[in-house]
LOKOLDO-770575 format. One record per residue: residue number from 1; residue in three letters; chain; x, y, z of N, C-alpha, C in turn. Coordinates in nm, 4 decimals, always signed. Layout:
<rs>
<r kemi="NUM" lumro="Ala" finu="A" n_px="X" n_py="Y" n_pz="Z" ca_px="X" ca_py="Y" ca_pz="Z" c_px="X" c_py="Y" c_pz="Z"/>
...
</rs>
This chain:
<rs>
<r kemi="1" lumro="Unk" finu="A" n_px="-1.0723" n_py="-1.3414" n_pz="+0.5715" ca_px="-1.1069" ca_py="-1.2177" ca_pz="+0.5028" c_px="-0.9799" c_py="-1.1571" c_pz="+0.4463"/>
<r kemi="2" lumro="Unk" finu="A" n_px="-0.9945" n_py="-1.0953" n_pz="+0.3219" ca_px="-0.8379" ca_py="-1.0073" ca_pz="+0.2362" c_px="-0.9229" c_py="-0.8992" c_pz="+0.2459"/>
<r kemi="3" lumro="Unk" finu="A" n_px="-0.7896" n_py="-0.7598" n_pz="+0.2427" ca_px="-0.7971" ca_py="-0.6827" ca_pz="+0.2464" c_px="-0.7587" c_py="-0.5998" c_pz="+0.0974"/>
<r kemi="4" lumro="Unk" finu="A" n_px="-0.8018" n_py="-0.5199" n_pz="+0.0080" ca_px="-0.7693" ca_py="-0.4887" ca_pz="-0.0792" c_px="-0.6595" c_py="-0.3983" c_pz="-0.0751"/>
<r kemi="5" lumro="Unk" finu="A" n_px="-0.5703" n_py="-0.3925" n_pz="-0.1726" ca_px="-0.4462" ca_py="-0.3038" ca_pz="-0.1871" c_px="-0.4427" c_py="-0.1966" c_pz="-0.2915"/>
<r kemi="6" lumro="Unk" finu="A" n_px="-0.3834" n_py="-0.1034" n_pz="-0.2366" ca_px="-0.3957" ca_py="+0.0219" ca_pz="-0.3288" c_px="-0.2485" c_py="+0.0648" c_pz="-0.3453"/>
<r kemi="7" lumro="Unk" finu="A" n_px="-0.1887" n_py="+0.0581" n_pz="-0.4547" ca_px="-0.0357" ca_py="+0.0810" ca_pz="-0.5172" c_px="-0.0646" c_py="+0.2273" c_pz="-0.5541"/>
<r kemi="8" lumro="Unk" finu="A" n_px="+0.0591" n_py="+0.2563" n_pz="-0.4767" ca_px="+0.0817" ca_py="+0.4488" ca_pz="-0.5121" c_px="+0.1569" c_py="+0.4202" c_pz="-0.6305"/>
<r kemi="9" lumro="Unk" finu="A" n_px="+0.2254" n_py="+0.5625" n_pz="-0.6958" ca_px="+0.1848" ca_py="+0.5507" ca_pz="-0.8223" c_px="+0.3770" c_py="+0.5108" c_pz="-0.8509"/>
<r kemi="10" lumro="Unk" finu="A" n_px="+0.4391" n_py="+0.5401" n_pz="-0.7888" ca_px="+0.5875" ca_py="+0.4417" ca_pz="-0.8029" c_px="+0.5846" c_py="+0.2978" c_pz="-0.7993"/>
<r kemi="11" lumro="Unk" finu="A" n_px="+0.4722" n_py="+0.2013" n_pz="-0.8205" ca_px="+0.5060" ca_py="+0.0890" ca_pz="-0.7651" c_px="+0.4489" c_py="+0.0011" c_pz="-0.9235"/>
<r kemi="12" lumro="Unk" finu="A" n_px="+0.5680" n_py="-0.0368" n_pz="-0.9044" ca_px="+0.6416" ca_py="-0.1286" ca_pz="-1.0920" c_px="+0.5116" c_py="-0.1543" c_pz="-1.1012"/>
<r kemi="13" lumro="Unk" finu="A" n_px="+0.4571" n_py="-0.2156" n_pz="-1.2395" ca_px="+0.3091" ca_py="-0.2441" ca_pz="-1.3279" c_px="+0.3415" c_py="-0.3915" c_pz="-1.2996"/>
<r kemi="14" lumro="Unk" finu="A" n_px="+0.4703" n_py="-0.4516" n_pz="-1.2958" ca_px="+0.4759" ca_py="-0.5871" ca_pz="-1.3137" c_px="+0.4498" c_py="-0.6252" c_pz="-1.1903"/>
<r kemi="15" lumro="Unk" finu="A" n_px="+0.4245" n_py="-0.5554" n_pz="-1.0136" ca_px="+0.3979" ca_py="-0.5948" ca_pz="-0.9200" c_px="+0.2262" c_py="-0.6447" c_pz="-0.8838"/>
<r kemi="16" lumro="Unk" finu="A" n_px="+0.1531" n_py="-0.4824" n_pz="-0.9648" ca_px="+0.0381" ca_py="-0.5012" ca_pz="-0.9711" c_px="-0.0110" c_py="-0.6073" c_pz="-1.0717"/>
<r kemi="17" lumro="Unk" finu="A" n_px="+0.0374" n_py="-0.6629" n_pz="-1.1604" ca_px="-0.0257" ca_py="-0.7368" ca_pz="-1.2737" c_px="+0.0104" c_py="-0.8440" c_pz="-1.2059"/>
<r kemi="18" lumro="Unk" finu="A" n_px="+0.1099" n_py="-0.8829" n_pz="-1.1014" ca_px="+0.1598" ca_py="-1.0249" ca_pz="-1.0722" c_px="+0.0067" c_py="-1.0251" c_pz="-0.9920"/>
<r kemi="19" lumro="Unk" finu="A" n_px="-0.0508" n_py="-0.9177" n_pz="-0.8688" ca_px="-0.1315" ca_py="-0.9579" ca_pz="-0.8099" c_px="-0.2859" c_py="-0.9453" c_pz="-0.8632"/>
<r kemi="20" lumro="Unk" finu="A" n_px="-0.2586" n_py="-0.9152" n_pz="-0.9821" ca_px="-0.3982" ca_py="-0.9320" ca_pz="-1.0166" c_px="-0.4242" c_py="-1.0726" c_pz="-1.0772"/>
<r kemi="21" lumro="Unk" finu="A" n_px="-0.2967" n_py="-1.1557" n_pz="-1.1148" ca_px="-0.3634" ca_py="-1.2853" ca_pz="-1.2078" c_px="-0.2922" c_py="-1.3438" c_pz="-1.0485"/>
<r kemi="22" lumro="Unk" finu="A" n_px="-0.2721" n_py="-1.3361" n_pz="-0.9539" ca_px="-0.3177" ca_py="-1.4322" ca_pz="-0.7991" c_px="-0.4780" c_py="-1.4189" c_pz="-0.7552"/>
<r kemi="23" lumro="Unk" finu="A" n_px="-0.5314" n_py="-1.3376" n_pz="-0.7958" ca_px="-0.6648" ca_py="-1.2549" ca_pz="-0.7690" c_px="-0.6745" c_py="-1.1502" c_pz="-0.6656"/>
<r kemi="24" lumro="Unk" finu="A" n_px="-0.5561" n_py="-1.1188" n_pz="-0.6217" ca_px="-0.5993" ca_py="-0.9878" ca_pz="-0.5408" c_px="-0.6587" c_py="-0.8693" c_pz="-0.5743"/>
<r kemi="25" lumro="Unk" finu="A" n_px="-0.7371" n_py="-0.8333" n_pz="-0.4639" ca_px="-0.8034" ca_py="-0.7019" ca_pz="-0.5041" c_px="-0.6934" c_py="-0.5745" c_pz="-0.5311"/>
<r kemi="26" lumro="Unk" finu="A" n_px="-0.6872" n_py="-0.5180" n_pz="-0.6149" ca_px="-0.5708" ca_py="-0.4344" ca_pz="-0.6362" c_px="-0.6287" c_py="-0.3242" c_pz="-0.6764"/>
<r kemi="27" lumro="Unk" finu="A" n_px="-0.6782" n_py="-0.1601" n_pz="-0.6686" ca_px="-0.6364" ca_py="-0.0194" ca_pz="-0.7244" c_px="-0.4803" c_py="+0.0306" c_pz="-0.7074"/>
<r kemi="28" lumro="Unk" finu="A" n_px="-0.4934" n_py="+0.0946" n_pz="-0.8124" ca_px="-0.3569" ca_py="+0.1721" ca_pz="-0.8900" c_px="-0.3696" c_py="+0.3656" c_pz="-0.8413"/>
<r kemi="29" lumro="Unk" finu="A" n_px="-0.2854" n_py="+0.4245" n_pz="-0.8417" ca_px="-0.3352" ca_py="+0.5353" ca_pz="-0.8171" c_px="-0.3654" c_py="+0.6226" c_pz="-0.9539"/>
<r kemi="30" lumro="Unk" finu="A" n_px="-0.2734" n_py="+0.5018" n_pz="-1.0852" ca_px="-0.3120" ca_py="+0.5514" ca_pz="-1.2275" c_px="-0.4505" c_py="+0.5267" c_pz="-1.2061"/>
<r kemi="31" lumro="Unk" finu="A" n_px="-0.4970" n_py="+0.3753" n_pz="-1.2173" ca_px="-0.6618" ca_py="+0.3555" ca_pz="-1.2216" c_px="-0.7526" c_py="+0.4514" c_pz="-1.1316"/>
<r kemi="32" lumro="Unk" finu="A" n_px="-0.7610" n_py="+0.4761" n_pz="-1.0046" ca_px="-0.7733" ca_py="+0.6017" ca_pz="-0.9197" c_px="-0.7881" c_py="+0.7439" c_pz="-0.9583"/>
<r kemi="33" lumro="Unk" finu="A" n_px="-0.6875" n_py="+0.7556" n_pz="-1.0640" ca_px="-0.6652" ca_py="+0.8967" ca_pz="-1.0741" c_px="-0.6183" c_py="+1.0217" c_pz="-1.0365"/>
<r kemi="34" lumro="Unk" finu="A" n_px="-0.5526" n_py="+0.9128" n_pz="-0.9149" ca_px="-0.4381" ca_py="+1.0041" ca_pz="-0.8527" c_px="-0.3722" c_py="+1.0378" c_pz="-0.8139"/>
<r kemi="35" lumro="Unk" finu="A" n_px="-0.2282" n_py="+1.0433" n_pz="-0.9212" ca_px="-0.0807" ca_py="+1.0093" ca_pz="-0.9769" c_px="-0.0223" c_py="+1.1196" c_pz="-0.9541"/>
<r kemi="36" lumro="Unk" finu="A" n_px="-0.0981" n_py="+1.2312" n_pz="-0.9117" ca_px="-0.0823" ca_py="+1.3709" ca_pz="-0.9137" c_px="-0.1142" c_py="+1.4184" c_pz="-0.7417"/>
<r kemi="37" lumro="Unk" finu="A" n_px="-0.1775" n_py="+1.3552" n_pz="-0.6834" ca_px="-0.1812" ca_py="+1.3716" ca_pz="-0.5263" c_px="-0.0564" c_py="+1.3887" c_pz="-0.4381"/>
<r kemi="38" lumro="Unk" finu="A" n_px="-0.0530" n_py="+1.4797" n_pz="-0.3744" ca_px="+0.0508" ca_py="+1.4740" ca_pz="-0.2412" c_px="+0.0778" c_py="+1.3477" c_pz="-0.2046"/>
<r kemi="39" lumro="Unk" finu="A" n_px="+0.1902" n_py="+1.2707" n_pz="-0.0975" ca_px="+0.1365" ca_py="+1.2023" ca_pz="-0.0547" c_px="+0.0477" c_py="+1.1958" c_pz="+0.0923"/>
<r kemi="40" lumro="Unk" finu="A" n_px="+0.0156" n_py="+1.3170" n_pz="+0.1132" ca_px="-0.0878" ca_py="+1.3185" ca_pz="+0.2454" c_px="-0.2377" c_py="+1.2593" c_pz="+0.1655"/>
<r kemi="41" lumro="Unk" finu="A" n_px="-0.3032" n_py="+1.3276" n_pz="+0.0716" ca_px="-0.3513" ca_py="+1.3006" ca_pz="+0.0150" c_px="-0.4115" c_py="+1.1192" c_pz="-0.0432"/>
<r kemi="42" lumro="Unk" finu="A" n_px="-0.3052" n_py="+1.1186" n_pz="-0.1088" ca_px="-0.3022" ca_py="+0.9681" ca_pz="-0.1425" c_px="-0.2950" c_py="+0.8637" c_pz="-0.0257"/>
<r kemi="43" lumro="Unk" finu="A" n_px="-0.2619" n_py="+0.9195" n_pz="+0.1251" ca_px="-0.2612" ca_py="+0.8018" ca_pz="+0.2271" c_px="-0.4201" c_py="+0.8248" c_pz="+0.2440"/>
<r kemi="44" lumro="Unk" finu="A" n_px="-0.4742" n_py="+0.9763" n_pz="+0.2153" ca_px="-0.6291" ca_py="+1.0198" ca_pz="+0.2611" c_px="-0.6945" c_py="+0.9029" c_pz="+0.2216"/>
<r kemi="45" lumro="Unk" finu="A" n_px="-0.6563" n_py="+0.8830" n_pz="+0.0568" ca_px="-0.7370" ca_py="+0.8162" ca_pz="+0.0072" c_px="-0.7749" c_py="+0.6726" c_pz="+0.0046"/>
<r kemi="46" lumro="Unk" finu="A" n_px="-0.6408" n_py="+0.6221" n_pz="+0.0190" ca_px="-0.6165" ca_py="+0.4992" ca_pz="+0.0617" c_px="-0.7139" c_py="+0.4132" c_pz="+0.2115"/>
<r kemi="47" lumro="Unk" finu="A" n_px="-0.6882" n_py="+0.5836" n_pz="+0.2976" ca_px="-0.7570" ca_py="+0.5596" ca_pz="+0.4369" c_px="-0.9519" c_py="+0.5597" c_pz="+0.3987"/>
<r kemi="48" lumro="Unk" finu="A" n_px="-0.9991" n_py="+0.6373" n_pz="+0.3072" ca_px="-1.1513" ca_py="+0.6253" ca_pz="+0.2870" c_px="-1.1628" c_py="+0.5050" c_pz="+0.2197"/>
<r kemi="49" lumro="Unk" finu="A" n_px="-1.0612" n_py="+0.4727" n_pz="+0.1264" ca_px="-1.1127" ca_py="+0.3168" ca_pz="+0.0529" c_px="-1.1345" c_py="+0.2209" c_pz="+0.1359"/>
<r kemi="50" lumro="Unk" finu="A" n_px="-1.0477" n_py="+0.2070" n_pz="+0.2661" ca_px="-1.0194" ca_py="+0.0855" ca_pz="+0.3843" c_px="-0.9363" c_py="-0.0255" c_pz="+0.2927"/>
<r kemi="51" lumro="Unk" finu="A" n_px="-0.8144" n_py="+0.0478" n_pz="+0.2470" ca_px="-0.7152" ca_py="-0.0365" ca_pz="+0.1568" c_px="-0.5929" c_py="-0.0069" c_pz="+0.2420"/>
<r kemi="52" lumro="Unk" finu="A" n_px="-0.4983" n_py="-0.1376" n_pz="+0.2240" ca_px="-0.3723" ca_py="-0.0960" ca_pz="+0.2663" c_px="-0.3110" c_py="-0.0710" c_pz="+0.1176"/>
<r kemi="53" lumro="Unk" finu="A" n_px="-0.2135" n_py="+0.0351" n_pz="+0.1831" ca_px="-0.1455" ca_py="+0.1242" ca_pz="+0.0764" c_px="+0.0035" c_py="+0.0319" c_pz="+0.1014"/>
<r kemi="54" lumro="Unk" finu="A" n_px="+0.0449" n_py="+0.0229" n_pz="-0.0463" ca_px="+0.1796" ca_py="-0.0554" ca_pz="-0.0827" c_px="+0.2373" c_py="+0.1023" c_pz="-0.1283"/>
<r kemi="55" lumro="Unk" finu="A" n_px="+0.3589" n_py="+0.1012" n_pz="-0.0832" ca_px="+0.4415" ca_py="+0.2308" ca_pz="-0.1393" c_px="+0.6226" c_py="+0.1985" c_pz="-0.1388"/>
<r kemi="56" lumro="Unk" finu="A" n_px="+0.6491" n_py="+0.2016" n_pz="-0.2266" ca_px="+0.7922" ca_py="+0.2656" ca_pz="-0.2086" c_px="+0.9166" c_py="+0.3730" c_pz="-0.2699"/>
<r kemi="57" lumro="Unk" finu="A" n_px="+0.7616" n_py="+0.4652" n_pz="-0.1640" ca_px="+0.8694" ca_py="+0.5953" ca_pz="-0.1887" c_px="+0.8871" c_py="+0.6294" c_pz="-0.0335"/>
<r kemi="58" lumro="Unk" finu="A" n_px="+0.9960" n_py="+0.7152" n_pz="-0.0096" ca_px="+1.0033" ca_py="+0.6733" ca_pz="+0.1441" c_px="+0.9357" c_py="+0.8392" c_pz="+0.2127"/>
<r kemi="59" lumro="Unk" finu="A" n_px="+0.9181" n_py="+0.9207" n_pz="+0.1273" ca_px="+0.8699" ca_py="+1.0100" ca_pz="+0.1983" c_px="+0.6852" c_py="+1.0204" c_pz="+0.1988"/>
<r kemi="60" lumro="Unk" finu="A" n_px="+0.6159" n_py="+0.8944" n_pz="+0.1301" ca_px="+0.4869" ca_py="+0.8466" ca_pz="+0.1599" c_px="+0.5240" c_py="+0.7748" c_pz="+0.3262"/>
<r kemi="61" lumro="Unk" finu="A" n_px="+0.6654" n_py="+0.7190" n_pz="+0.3150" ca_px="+0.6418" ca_py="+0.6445" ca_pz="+0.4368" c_px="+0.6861" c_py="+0.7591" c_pz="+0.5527"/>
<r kemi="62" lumro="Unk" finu="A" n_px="+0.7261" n_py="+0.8574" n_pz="+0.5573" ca_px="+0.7618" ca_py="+0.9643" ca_pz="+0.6557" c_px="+0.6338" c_py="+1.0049" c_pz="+0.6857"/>
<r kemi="63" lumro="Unk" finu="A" n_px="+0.5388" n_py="+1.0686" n_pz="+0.5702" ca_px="+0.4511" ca_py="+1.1272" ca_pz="+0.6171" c_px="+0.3264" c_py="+0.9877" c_pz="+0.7362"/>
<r kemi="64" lumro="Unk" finu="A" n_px="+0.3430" n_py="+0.8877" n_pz="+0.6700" ca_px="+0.2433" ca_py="+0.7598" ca_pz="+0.7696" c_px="+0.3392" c_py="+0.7618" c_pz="+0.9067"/>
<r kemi="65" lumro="Unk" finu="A" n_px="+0.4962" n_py="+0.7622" n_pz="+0.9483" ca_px="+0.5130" ca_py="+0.7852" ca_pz="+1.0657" c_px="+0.4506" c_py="+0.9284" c_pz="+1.1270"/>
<r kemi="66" lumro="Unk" finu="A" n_px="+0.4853" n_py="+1.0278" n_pz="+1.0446" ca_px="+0.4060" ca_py="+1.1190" ca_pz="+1.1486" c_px="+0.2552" c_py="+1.1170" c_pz="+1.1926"/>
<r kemi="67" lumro="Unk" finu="A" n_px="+0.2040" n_py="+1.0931" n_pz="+1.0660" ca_px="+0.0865" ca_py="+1.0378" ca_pz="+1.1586" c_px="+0.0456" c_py="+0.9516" c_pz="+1.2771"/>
<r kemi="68" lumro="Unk" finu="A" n_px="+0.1157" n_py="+0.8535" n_pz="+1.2688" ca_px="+0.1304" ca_py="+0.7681" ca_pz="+1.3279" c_px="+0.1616" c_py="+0.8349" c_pz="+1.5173"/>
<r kemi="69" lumro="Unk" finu="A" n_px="+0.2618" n_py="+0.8828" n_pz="+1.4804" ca_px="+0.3357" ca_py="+0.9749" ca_pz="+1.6223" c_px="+0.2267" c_py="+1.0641" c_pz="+1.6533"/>
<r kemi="70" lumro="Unk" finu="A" n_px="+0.1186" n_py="+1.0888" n_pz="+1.5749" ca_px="+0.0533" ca_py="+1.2057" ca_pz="+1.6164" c_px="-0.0480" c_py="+1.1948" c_pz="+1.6373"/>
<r kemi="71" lumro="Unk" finu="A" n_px="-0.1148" n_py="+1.0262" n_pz="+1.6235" ca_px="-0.2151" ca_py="+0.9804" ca_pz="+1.6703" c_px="-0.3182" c_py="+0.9881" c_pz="+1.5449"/>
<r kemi="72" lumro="Unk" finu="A" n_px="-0.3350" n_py="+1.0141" n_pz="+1.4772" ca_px="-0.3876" ca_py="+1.0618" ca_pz="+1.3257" c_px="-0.4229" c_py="+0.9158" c_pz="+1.2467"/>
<r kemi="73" lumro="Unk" finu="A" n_px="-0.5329" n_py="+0.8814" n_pz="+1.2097" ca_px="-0.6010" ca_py="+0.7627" ca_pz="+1.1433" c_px="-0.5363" c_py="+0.7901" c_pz="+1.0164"/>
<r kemi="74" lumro="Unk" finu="A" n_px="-0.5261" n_py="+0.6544" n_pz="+0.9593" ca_px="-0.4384" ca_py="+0.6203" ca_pz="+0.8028" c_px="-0.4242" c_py="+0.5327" c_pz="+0.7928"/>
<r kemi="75" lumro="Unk" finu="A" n_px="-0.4563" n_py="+0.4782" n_pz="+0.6372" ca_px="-0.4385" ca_py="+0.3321" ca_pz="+0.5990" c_px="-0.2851" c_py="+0.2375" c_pz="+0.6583"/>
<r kemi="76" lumro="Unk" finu="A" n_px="-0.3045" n_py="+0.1574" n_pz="+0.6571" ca_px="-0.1858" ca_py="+0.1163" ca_pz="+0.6539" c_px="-0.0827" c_py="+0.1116" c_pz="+0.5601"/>
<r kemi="77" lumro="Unk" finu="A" n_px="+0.0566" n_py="+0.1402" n_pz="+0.5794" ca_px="+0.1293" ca_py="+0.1632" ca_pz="+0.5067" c_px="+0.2527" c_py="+0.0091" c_pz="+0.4872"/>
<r kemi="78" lumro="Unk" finu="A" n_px="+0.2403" n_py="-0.0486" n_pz="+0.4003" ca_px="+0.3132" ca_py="-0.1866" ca_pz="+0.3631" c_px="+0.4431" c_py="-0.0807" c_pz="+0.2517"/>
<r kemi="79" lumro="Unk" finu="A" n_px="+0.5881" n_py="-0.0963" n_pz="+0.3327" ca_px="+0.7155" ca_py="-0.0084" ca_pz="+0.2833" c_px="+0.7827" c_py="-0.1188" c_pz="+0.2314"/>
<r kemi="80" lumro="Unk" finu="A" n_px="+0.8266" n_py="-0.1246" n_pz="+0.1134" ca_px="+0.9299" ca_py="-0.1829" ca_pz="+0.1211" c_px="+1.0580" c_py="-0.0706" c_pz="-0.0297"/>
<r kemi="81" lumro="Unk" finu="A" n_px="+1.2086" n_py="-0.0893" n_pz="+0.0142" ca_px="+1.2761" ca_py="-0.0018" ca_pz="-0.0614" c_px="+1.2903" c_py="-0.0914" c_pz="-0.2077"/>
<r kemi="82" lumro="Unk" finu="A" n_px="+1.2704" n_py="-0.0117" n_pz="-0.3365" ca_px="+1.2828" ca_py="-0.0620" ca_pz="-0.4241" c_px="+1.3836" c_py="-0.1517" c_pz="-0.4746"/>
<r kemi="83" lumro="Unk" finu="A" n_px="+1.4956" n_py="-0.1714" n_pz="-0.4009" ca_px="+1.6158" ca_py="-0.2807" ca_pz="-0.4689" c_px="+1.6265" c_py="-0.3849" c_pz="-0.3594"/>
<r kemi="84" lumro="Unk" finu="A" n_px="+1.5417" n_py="-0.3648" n_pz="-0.2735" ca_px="+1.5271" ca_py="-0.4810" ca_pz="-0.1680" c_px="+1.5086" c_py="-0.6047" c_pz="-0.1854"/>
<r kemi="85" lumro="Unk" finu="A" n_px="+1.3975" n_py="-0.5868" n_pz="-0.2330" ca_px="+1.3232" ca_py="-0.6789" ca_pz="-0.2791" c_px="+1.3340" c_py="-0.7290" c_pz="-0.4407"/>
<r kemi="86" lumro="Unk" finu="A" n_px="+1.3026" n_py="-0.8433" n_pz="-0.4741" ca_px="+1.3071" ca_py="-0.9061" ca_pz="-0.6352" c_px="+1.1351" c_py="-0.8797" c_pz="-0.6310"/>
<r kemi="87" lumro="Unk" finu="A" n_px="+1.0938" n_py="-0.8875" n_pz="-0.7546" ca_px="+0.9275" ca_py="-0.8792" ca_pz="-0.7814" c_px="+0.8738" c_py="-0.9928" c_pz="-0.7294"/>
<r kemi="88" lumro="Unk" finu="A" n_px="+0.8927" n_py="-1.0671" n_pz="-0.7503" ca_px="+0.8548" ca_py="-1.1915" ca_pz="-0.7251" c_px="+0.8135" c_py="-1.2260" c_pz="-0.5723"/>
<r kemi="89" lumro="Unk" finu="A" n_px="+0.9065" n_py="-1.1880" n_pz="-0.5036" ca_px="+0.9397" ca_py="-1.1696" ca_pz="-0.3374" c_px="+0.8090" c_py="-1.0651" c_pz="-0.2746"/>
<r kemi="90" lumro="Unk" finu="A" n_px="+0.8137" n_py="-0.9764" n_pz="-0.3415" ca_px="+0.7261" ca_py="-0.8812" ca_pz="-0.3080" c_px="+0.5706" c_py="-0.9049" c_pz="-0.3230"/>
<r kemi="91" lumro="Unk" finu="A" n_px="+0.5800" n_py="-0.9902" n_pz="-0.4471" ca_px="+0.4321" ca_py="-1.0047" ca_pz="-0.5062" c_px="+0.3558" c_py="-1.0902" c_pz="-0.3852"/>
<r kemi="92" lumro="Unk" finu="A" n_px="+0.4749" n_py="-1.2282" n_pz="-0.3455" ca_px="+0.4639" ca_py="-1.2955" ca_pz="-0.2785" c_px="+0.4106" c_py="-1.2746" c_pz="-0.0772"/>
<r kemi="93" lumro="Unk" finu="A" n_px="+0.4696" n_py="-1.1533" n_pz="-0.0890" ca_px="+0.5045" ca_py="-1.1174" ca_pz="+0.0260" c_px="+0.3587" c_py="-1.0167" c_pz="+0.0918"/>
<r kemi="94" lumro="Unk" finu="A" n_px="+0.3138" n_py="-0.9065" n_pz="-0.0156" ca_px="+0.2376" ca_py="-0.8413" ca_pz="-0.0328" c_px="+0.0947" c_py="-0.9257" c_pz="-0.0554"/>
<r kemi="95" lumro="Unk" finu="A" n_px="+0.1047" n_py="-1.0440" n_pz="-0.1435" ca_px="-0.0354" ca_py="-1.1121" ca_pz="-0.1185" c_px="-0.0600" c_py="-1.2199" c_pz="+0.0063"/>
<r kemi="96" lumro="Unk" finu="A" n_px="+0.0125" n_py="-1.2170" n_pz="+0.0742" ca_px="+0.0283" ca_py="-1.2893" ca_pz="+0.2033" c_px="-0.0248" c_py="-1.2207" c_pz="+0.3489"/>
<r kemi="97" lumro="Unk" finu="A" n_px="+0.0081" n_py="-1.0947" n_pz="+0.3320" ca_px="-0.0435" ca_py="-0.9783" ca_pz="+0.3529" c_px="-0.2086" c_py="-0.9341" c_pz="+0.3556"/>
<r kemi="98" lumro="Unk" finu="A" n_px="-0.2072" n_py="-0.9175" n_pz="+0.2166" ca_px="-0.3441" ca_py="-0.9115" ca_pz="+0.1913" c_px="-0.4451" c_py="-1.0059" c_pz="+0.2240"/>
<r kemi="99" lumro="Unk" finu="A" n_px="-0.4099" n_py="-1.1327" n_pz="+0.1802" ca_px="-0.4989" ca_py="-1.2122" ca_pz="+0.2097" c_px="-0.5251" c_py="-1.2847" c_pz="+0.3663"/>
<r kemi="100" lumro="Unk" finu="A" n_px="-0.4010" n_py="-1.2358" n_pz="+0.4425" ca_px="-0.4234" ca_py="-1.2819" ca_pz="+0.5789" c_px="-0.4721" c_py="-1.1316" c_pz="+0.6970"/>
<r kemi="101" lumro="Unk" finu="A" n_px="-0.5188" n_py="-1.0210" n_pz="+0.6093" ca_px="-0.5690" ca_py="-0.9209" ca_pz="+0.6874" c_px="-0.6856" c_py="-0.9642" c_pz="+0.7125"/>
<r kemi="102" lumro="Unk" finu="A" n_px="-0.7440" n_py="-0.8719" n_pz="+0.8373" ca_px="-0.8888" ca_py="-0.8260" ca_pz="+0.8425" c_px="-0.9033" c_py="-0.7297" c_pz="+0.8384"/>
<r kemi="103" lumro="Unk" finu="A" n_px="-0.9815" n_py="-0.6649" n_pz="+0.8853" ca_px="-1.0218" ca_py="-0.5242" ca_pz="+0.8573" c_px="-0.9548" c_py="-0.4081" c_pz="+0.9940"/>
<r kemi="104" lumro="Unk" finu="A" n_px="-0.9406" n_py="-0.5014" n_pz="+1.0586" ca_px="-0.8610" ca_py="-0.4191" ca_pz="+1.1777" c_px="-0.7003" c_py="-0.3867" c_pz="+1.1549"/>
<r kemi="105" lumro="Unk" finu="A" n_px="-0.6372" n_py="-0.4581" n_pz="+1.0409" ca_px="-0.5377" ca_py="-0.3973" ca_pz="+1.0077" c_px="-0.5314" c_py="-0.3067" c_pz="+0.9160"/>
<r kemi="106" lumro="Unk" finu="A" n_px="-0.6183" n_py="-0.2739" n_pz="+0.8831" ca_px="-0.6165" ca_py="-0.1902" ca_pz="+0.7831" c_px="-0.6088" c_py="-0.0199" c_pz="+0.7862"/>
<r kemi="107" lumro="Unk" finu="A" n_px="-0.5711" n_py="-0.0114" n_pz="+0.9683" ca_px="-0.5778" ca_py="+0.0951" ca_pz="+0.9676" c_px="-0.4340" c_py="+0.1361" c_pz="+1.0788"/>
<r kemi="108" lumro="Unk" finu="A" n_px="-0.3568" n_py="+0.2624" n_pz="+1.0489" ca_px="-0.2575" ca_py="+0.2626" ca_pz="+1.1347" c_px="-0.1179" c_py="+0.1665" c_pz="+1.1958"/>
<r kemi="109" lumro="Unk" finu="A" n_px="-0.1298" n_py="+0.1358" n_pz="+1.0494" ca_px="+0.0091" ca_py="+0.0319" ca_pz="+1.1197" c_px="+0.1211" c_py="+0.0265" c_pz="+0.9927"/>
<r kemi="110" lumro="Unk" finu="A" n_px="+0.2682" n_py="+0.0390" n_pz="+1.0278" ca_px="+0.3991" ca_py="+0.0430" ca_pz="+0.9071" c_px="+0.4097" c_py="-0.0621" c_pz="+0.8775"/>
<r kemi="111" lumro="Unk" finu="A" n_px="+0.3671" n_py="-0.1497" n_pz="+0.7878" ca_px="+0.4979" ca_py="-0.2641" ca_pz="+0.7556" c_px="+0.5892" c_py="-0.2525" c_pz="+0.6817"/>
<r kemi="112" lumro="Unk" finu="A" n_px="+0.6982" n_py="-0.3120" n_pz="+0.7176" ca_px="+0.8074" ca_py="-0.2893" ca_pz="+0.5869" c_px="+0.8241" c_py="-0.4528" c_pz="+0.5356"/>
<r kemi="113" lumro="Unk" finu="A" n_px="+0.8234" n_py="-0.4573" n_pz="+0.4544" ca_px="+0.9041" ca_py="-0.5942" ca_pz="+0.3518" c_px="+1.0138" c_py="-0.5834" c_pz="+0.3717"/>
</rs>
């Protein structure tokens, strides 16, 4: 079973387009509609879709530790820092991810790339 991914709205076009011609299930928070959300918000949303959330901005990833510390349900958060990684690495890395979830990861857990 894959789990679908939902890219907050910092995360390069060339990451999401790599995983859409692999076939991953992918929302955008442009496609979504919401580029303009907090990020408490945008983990909200991420958490009703049952998507893991790809982000790298690091204060999306502050707010998923506090939750986290505080016992508080939320998608999962897949971190990685933008010069870390090459696209390619990520695309790679992120659909490996996806496609080896179930549905029980999809909730409450950090990964970083």
């Amino acid at each position: 079973m894959s789990l679908g991914l939902y890219m907050d709205v910092h995360v390069p076009l060339s990451i999401t387009r790599g995983h859409r011609r692999r076939g991953v299930d992918v929302v955008t928070a442009q496609d979504d509609q919401t580029t303009r959300f907090p990020d408490s918000d945008l983990l909200e949303r991420a958490t009703e879709l049952g998507r893991l959330l790809f982000s790298q901005d690091e204060d999306l990833l502050a707010e998923a530790v506090l939750r986290q510390r505080n016992g508080k349900a939320f998608a999962t958060v897949i971190f990685a820092r933008q010069l870390d990684l090459s696209i390619g690495r990520c695309i790679a890395d992120l659909e490996a991810l996806a496609k080896a979830a179930g549905s029980g990861d999809a909730q409450g857990q950090i990964i970083f790339l």
